[in-house]
C-alpha positions in Angstrom: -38.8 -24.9 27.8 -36.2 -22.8 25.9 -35.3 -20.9 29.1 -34.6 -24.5 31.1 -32.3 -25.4 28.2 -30.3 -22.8 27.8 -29.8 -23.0 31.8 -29.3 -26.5 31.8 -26.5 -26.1 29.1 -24.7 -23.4 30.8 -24.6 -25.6 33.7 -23.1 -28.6 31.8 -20.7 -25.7 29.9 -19.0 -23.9 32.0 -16.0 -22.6 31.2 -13.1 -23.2 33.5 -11.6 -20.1 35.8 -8.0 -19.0 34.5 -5.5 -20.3 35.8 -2.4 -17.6 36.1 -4.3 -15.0 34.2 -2.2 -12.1 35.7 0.8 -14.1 35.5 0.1 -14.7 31.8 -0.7 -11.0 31.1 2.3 -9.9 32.8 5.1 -11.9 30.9 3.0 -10.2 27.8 5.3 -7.8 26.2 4.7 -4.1 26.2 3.8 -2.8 22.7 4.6 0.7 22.4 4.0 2.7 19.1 4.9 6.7 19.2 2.4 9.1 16.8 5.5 8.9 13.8 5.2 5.3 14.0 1.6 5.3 14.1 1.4 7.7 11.1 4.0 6.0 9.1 2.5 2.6 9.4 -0.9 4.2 8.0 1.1 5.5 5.0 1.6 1.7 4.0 -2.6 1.2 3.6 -2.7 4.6 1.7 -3.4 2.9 -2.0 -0.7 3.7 -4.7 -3.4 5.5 -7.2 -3.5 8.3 -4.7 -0.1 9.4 -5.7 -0.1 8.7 -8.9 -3.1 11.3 -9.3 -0.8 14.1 -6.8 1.9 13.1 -9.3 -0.2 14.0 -12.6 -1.3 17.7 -11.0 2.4 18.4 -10.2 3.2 17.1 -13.7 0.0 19.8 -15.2 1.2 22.0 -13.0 4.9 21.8 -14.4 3.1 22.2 -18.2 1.3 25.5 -17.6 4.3 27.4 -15.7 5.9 26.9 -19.7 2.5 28.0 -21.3 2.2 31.2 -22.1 -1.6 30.7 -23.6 -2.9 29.1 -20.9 -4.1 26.3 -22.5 -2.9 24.1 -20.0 -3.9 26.0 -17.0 -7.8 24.8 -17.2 -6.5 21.5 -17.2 -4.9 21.8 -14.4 -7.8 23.6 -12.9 -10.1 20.8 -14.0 -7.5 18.4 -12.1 -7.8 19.5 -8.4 -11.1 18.1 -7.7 -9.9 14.8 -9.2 -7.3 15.3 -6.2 -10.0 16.5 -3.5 -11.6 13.5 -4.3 -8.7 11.1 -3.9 -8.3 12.9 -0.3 -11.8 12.2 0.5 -12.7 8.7 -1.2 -9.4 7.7 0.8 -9.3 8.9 3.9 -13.0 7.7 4.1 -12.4 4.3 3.0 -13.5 2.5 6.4 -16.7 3.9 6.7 -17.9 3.6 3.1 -16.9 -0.4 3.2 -18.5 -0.8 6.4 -15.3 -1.5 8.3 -15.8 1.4 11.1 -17.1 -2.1 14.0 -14.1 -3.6 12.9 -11.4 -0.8 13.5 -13.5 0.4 16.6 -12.9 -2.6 18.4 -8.7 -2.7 17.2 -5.9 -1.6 18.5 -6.6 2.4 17.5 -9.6 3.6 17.5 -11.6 4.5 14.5 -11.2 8.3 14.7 -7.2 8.1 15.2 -7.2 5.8 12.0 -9.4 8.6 10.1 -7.3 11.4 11.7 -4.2 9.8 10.4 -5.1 9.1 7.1 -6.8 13.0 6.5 -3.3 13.7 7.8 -1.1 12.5 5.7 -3.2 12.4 2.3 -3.7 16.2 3.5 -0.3 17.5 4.1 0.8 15.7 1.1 -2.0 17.4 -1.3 -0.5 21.0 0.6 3.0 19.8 -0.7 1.5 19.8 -4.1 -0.7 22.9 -3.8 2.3 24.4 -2.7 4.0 23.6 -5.7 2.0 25.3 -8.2 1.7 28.9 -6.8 5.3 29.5 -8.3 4.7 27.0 -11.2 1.3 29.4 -12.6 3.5 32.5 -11.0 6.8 31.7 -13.3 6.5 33.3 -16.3 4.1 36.0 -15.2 0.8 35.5 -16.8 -0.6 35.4 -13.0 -0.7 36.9 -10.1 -0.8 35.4 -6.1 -4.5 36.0 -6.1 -5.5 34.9 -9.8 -3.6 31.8 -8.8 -4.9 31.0 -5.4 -8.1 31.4 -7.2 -7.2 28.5 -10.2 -5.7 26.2 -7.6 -7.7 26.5 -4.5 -11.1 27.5 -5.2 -11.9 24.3 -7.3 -9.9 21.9 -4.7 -11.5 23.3 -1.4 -15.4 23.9 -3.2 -14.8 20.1 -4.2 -13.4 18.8 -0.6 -16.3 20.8 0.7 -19.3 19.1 -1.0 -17.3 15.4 -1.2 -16.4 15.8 2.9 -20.3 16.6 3.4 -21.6 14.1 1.1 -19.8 11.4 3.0 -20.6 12.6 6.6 -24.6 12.4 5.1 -24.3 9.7 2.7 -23.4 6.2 4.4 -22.3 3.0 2.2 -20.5 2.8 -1.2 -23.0 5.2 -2.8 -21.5 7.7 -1.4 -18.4 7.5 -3.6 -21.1 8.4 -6.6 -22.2 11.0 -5.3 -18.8 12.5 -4.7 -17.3 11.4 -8.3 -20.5 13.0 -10.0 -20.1 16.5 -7.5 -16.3 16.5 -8.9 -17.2 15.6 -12.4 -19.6 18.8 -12.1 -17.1 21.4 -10.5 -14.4 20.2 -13.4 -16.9 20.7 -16.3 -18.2 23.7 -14.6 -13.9 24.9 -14.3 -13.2 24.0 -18.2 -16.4 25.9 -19.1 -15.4 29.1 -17.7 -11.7 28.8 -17.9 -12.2 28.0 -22.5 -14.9 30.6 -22.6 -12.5 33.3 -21.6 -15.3 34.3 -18.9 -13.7 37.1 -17.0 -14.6 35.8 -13.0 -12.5 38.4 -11.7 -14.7 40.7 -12.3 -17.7 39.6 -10.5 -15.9 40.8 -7.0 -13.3 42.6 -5.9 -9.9 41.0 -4.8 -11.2 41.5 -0.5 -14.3 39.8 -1.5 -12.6 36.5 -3.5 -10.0 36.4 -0.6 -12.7 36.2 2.0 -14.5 33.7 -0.1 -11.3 31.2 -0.3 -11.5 32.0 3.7 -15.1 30.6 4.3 -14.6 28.0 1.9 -11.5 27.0 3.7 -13.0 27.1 7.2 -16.4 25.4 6.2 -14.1 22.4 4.4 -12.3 22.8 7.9 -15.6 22.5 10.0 -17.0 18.9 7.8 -13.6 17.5 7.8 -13.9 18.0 12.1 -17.6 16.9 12.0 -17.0 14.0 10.6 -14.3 13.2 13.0 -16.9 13.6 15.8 -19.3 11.9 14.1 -16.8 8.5 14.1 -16.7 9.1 17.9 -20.7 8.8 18.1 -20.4 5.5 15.9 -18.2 4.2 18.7 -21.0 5.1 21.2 -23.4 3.7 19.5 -21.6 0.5 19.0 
């Protein structure tokens, strides 16, 4: 009975053929957008707290290159994970509020939106990084390497286990997850930086270089997964 209906209504509700379809599609203007435009128009939907947080690690930065006691320098320490999780809570804002059918089916597809965003919230978190090599390195209390080690090895650990967490974890809980993972790697930073544990020692200079390496190229290697993984939504969809 069902079946008869639903034939009997498409019958009585058909929807009339187009009438000067192409002719309609072809007076259509062009729209056109070149990868700057694309990239600057994403800037706009980047929030403003993002900055503000790239602003405040500049500013501790800026405070421990005129320290001489290093007071402020586990602060700063205990800051970059607050900023790896800006990058990642961000940039993955469309898949934790379930907005990866909606963007799929837009104008860009969900992966260029996600490749954008890791983009710019990236290169502008490697401005920043940047920046505070010479800030610790100005009055000489450290070295490239003892730098490198306060600046990245807290910001790429944290990227790390916040870029996986997302890429396993789907839905708002995932931004738990990652806040309580960055909450840990700060507490665990003050800890050792106040308790004047000597880390150095544990390896020798090759062996914490080659650590910043793998933990560079495994941060690398979720950041790309999760790119691919945004193309396998798409399929799926």
């Amino acid at each position: 009975m069902k079946q008869k209906l639903k034939k009997e209504l498409q019958m009585l509700y058909q929807p009339p053929d187009p009438v000067r379809k192409q002719e309609f599609l072809q007076r259509m203007p062009e729209s056109r957008m070149s990868n700057m435009e694309f990239l600057r128009s994403q800037t706009g939907y980047i929030r403003k707290w993002n900055w503000l947080i790239s602003a405040a690690v500049l500013t501790g930065g800026i405070c421990a290159a005129f320290d001489k006691n290093r007071m402020y320098t586990g602060i700063l320490a205990a800051m970059l994970p607050v900023l790896a999780l800006s990058f990642v809570a961000e940039g993955s804002r469309s898949v934790r509020y379930g907005m990866e059918e909606l963007e799929m089916v837009s104008r860009f597809s969900l992966k260029a939106v996600l490749m954008a965003k890791f983009m710019i919230l990236g290169l502008g978190n490697m401005i920043v990084l940047a920046a505070l090599f010479p800030l610790l390195m100005w009055n000489g209390t450290y070295e490239f390497l003892s730098a490198a080690l306060v600046i990245l090895f807290p910001y790429l650990l944290s990227c790390y286990c916040n870029l996986t967490i997302v890429r396993k974890v789907r839905g708002k809980e995932s931004i738990y997850y990652c806040s309580a993972v960055s909450v840990l790697i700060c507490g665990a930073v003050l800890v050792v930086t106040y308790s004047k544990i000597n880390i150095y020692s544990l390896m020798k200079p090759l062996g914490w270089v080659l650590s910043l390496v793998i933990l560079a190229m495994l941060t690398f290697r979720e950041w790309k997964m999760i790119l691919l993984q945004s193309e396998e939504w798409a399929w799926s969809f």
